[in-house]
Structures are given as C-alpha cells and as structure tokens.
N, CA, C and O atoms as a CHARMM CRD file, in Angstrom:
* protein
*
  256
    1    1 UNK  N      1.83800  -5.20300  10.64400 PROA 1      0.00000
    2    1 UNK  CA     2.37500  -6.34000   9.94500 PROA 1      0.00000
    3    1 UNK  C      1.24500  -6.98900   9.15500 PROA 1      0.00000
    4    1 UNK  O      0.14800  -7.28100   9.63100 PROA 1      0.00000
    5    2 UNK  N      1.73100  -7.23200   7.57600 PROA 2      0.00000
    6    2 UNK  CA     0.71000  -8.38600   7.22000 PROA 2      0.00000
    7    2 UNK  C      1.09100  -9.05400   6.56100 PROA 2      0.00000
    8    2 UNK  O      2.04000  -8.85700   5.80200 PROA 2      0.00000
    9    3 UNK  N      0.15600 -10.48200   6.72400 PROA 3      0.00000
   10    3 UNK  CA     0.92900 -11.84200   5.84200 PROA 3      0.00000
   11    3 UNK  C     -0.83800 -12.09200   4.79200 PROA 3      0.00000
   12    3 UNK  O     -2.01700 -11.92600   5.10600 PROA 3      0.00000
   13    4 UNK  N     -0.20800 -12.50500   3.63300 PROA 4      0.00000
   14    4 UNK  CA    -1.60700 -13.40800   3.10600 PROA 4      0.00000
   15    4 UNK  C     -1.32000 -14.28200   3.34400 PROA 4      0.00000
   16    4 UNK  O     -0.18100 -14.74100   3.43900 PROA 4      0.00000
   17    5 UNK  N     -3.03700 -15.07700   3.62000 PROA 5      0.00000
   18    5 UNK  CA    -3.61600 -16.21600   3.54000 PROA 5      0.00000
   19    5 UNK  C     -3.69200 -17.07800   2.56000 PROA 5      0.00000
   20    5 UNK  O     -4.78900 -17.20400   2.01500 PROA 5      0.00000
   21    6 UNK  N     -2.63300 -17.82800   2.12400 PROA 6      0.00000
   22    6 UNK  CA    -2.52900 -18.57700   0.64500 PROA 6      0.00000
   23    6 UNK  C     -1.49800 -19.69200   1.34700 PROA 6      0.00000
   24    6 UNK  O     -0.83500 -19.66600   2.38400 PROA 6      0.00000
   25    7 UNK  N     -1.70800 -20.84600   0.11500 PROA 7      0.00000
   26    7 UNK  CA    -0.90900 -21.47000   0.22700 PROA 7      0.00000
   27    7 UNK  C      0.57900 -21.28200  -0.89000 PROA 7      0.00000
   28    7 UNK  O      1.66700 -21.81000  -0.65700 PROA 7      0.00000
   29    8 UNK  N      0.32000 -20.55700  -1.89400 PROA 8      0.00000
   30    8 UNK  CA     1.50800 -19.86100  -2.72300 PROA 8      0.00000
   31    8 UNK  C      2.70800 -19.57600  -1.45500 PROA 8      0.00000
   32    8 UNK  O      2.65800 -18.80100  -0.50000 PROA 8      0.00000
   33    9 UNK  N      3.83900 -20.59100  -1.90400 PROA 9      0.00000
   34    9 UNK  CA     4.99600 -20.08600  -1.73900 PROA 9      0.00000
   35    9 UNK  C      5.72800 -18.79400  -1.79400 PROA 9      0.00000
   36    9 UNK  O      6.43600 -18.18800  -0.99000 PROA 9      0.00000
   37   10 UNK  N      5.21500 -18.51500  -3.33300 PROA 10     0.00000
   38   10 UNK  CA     6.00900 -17.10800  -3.53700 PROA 10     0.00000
   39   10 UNK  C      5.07900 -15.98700  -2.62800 PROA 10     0.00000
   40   10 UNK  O      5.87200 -15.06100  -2.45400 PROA 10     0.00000
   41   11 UNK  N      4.33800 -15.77500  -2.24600 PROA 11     0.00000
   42   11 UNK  CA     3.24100 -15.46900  -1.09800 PROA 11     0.00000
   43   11 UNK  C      3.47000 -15.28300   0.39300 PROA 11     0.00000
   44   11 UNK  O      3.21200 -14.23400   0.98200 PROA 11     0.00000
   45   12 UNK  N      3.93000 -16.28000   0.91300 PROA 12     0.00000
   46   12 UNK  CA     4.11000 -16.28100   2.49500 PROA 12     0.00000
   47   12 UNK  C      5.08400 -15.51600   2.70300 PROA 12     0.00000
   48   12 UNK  O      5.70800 -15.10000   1.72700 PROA 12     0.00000
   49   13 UNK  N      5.49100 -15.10800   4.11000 PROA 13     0.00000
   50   13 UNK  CA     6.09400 -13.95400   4.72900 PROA 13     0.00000
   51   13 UNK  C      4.93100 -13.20600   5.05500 PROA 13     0.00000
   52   13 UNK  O      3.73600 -12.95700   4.90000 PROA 13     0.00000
   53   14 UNK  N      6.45300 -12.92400   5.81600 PROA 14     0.00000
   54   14 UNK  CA     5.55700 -11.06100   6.72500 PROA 14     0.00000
   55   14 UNK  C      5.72500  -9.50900   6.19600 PROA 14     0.00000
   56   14 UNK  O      6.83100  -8.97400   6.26900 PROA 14     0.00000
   57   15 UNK  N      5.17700  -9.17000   5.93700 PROA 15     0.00000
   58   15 UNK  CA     5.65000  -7.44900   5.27900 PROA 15     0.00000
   59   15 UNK  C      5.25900  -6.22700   6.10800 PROA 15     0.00000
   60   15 UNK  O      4.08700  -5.99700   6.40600 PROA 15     0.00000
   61   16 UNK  N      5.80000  -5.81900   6.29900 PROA 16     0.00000
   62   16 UNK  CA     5.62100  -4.68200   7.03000 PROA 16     0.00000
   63   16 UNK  C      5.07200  -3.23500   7.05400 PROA 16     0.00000
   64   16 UNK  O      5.66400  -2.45800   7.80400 PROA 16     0.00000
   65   17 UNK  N      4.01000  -2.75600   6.32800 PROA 17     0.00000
   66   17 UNK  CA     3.87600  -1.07100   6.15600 PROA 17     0.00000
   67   17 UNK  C      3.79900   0.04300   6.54100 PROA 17     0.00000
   68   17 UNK  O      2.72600   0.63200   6.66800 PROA 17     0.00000
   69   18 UNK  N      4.89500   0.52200   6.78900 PROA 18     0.00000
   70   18 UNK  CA     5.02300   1.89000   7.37600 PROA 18     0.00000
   71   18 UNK  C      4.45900   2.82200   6.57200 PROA 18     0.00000
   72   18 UNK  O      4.69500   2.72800   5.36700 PROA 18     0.00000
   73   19 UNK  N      3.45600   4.09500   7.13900 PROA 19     0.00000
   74   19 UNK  CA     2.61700   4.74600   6.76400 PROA 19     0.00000
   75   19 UNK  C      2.95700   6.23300   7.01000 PROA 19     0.00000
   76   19 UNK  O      2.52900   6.52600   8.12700 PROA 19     0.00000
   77   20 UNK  N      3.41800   7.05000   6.55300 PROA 20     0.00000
   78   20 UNK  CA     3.81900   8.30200   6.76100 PROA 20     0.00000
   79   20 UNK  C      2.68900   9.36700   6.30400 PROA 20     0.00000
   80   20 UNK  O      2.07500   9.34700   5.23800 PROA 20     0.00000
   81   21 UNK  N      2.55700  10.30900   7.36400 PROA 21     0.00000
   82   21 UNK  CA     1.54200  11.58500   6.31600 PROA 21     0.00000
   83   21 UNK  C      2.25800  13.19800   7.04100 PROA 21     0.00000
   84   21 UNK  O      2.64400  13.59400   8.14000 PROA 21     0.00000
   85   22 UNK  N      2.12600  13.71000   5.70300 PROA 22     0.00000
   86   22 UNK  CA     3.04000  14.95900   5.77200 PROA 22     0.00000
   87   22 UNK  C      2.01300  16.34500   5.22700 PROA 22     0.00000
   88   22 UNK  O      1.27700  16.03200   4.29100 PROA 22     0.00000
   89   23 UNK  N      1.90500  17.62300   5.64200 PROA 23     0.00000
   90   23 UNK  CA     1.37600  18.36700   5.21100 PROA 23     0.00000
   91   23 UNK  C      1.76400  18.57600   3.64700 PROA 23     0.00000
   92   23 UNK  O      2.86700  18.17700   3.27200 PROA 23     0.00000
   93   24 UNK  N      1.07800  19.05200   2.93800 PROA 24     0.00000
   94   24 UNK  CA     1.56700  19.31100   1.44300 PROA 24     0.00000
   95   24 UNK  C      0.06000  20.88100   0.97000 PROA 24     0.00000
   96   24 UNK  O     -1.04300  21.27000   1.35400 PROA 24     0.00000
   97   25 UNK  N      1.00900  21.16000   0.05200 PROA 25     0.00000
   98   25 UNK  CA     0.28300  22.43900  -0.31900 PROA 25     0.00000
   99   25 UNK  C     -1.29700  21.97200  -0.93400 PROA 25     0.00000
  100   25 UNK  O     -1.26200  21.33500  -1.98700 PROA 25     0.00000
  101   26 UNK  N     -2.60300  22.24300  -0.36400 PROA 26     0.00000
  102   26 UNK  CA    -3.59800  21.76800  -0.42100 PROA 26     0.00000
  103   26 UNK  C     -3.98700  20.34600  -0.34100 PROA 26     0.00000
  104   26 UNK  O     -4.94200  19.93900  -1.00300 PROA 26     0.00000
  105   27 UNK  N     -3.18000  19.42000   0.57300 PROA 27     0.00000
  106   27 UNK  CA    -3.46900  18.61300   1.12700 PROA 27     0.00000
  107   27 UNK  C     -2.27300  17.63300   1.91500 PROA 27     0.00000
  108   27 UNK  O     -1.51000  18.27900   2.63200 PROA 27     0.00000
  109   28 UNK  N     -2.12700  16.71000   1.87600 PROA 28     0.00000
  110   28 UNK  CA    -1.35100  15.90300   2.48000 PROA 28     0.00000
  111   28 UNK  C     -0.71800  14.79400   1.87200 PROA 28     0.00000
  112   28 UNK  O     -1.32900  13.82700   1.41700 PROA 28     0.00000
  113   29 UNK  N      0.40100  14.92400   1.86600 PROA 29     0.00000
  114   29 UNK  CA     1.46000  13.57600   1.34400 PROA 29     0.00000
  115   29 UNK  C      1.17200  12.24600   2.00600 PROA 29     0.00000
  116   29 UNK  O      0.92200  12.23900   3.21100 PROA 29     0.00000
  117   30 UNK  N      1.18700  11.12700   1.31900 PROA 30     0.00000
  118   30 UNK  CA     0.86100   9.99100   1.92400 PROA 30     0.00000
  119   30 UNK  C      2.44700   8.92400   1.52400 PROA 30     0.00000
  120   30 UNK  O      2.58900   8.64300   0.33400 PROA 30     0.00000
  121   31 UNK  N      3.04100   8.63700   2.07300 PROA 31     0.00000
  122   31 UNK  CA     4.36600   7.65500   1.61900 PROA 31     0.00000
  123   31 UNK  C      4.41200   6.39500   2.74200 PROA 31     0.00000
  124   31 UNK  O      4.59200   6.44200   3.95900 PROA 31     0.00000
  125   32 UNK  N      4.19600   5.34300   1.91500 PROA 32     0.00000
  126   32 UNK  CA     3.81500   4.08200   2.39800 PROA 32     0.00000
  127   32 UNK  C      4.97200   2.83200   1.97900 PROA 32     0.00000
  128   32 UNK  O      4.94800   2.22400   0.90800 PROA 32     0.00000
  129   33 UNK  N      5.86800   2.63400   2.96500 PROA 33     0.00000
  130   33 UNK  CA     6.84000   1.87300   2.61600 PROA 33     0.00000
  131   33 UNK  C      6.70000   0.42700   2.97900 PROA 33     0.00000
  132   33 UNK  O      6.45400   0.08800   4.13600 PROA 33     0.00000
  133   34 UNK  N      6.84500  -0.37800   2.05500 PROA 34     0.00000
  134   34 UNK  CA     6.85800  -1.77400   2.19600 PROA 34     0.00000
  135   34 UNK  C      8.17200  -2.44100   2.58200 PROA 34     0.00000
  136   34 UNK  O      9.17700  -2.01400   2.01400 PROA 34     0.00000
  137   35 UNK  N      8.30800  -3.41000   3.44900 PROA 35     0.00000
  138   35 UNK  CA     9.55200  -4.28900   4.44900 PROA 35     0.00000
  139   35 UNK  C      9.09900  -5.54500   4.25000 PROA 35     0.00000
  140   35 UNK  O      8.29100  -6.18300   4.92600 PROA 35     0.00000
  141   36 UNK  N      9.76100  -5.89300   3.13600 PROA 36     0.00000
  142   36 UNK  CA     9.45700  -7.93500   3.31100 PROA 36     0.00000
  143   36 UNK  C      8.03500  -8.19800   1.99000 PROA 36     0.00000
  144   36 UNK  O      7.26100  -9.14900   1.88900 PROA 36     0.00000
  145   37 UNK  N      8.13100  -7.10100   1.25200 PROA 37     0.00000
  146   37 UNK  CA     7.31700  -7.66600   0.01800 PROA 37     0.00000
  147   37 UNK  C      7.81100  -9.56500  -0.20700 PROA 37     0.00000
  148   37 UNK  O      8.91700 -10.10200  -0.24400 PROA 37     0.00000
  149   38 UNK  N      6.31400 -10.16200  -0.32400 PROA 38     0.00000
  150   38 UNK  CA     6.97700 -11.04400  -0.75600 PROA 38     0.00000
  151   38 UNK  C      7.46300 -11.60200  -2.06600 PROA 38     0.00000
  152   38 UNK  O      6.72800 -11.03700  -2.87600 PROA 38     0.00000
  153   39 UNK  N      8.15000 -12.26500  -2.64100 PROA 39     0.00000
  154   39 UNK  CA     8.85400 -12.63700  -4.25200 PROA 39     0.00000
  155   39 UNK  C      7.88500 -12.22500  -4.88200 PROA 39     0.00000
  156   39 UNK  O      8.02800 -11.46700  -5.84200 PROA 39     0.00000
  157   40 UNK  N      6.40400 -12.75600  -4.35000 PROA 40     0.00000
  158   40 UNK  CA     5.51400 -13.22900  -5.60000 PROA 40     0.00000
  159   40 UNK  C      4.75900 -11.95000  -6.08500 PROA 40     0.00000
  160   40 UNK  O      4.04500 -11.95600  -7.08800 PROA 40     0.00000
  161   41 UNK  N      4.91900 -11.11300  -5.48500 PROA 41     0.00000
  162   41 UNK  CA     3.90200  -9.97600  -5.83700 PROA 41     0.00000
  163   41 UNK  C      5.05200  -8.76100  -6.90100 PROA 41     0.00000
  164   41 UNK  O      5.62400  -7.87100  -6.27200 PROA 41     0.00000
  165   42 UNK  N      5.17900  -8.81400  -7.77600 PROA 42     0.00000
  166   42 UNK  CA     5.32700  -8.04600  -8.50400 PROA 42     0.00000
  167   42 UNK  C      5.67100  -6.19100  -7.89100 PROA 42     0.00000
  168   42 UNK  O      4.62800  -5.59700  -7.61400 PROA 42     0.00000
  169   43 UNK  N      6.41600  -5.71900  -7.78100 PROA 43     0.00000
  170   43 UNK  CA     6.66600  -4.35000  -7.46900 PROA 43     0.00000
  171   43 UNK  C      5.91200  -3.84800  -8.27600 PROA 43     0.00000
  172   43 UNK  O      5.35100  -3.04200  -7.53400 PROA 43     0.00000
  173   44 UNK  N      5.32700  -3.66600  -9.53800 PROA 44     0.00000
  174   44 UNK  CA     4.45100  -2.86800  -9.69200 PROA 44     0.00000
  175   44 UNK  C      3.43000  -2.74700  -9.37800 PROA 44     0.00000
  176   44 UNK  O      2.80400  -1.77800  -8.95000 PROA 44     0.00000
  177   45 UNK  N      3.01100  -4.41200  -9.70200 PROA 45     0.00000
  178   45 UNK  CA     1.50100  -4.34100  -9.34800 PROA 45     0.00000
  179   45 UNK  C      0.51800  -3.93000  -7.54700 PROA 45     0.00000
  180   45 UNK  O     -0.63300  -3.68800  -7.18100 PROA 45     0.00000
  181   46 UNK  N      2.17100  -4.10400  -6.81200 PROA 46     0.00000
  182   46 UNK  CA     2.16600  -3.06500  -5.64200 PROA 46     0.00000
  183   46 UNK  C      2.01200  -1.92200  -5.95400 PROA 46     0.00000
  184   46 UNK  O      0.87900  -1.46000  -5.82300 PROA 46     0.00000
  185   47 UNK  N      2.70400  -1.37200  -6.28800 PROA 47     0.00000
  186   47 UNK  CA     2.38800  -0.01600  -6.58400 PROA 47     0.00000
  187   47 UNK  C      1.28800   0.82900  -7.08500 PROA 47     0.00000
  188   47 UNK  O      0.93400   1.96100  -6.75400 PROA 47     0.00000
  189   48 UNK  N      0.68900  -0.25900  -8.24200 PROA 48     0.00000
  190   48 UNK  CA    -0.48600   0.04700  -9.13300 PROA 48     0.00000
  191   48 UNK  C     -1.59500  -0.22000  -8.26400 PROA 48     0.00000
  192   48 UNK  O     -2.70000   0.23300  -8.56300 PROA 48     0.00000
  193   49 UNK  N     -1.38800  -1.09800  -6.92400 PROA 49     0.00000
  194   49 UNK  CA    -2.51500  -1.25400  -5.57600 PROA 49     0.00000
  195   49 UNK  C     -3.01900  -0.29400  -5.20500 PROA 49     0.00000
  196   49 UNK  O     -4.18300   0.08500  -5.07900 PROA 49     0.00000
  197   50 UNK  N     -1.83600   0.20300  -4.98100 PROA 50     0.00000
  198   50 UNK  CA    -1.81700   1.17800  -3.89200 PROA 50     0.00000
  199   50 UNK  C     -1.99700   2.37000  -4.70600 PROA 50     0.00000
  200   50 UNK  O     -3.19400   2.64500  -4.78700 PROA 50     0.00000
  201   51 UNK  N     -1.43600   2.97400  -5.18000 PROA 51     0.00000
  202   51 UNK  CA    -2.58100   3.84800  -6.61500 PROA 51     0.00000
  203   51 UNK  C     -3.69400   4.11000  -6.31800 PROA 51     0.00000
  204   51 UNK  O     -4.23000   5.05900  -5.74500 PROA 51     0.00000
  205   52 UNK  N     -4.12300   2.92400  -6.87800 PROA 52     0.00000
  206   52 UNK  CA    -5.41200   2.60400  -6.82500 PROA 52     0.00000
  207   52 UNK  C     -6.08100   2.98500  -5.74100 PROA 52     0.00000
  208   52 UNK  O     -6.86200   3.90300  -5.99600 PROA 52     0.00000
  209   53 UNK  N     -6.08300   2.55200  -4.34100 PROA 53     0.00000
  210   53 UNK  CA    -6.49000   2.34000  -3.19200 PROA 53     0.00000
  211   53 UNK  C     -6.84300   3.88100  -2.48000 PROA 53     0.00000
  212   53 UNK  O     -7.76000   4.29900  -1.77300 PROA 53     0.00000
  213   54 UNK  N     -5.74200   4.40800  -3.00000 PROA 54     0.00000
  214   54 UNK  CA    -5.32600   6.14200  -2.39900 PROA 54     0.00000
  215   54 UNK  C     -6.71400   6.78700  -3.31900 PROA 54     0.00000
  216   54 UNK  O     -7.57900   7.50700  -2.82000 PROA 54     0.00000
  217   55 UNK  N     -6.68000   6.38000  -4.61100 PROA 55     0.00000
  218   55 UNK  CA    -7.35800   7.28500  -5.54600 PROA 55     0.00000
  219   55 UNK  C     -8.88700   6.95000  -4.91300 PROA 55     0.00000
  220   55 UNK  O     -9.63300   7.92500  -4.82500 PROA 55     0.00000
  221   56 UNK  N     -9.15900   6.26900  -4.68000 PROA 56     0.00000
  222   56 UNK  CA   -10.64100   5.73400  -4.16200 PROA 56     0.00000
  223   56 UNK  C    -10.97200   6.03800  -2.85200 PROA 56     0.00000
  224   56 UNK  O    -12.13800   5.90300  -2.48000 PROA 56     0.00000
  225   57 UNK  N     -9.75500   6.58900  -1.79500 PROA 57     0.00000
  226   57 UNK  CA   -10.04400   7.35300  -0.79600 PROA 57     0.00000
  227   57 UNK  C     -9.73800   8.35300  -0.71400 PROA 57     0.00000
  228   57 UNK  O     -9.47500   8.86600   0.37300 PROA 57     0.00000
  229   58 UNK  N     -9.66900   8.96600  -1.83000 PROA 58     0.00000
  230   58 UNK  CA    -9.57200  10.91600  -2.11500 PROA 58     0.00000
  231   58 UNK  C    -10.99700  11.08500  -2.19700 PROA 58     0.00000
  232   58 UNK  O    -11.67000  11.87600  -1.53600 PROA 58     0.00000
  233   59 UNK  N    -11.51100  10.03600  -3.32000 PROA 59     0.00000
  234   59 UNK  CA   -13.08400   9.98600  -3.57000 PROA 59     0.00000
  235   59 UNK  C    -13.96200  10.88100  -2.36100 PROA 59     0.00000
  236   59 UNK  O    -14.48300  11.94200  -2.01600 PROA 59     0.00000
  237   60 UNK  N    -13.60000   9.34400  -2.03100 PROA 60     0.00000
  238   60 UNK  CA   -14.42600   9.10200  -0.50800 PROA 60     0.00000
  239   60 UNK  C    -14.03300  10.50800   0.69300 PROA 60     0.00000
  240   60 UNK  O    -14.69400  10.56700   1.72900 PROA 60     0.00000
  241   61 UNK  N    -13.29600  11.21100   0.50900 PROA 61     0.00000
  242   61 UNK  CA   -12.75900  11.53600   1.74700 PROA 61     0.00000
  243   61 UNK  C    -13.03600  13.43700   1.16600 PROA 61     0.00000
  244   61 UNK  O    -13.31400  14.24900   2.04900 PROA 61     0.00000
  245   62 UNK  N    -12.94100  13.83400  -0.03800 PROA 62     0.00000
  246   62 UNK  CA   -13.72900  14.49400  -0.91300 PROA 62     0.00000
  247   62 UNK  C    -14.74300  14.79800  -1.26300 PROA 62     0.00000
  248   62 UNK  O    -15.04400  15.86800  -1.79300 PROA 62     0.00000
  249   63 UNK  N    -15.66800  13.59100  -0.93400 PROA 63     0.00000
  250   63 UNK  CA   -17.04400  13.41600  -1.46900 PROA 63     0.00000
  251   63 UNK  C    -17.67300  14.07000  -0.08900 PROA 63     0.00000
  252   63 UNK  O    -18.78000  14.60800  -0.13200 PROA 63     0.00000
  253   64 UNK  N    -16.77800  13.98400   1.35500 PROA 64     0.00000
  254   64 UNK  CA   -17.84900  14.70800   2.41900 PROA 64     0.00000
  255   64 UNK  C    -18.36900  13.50800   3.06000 PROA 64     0.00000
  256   64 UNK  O    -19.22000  13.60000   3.94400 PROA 64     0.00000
C-alpha cells in the first residue's frame, strides 16, 4: 500500500500496487497494477513513471 505525504487533496488516499512477473522470451514481463490512483495524478503521467522507473532498472540490472 502507498499514500503520499502532501497536503493536496487531489493527492490523499491509499493505492495499492500489485506487481506481477512472468517469464517472457529473453527476459521477463513486469505488469504493475494500480487500485485507488488518486484524482490528482494524471494516468499518464503514471504510466510515463513507471516507464521510466523500469527503463533505469534494466540499466542497472544489465549493467551486472
């Protein structure tokens, strides 16, 4: 479970991320479902997070 630390309205709540990993042909599927996004965060810019986040631990996890 996680909540931010803000005082933003559109902000508070609890969200939930379920984390799935699946074999895939030369590596592994990652599908990460969100429960209780709150208003304020934009569905993409979730998405474009998490993008992000994955791409920087292929790096890392690649690099050895």
């Amino acid at each position: 479970m996680v909540e931010f630390e803000t005082t933003d309205p559109t902000l508070l709540g609890e969200m939930t991320i379920t984390i799935s990993l699946a074999n895939a042909d030369g590596g592994t599927d990652v599908l990460a479902v969100h429960d209780g996004l709150p208003r304020g965060v934009p569905t993409d810019d979730n998405e474009a997070g998490w993008r992000e986040s994955l791409e920087k631990l292929a790096v890392l996890v690649e690099a050895g």
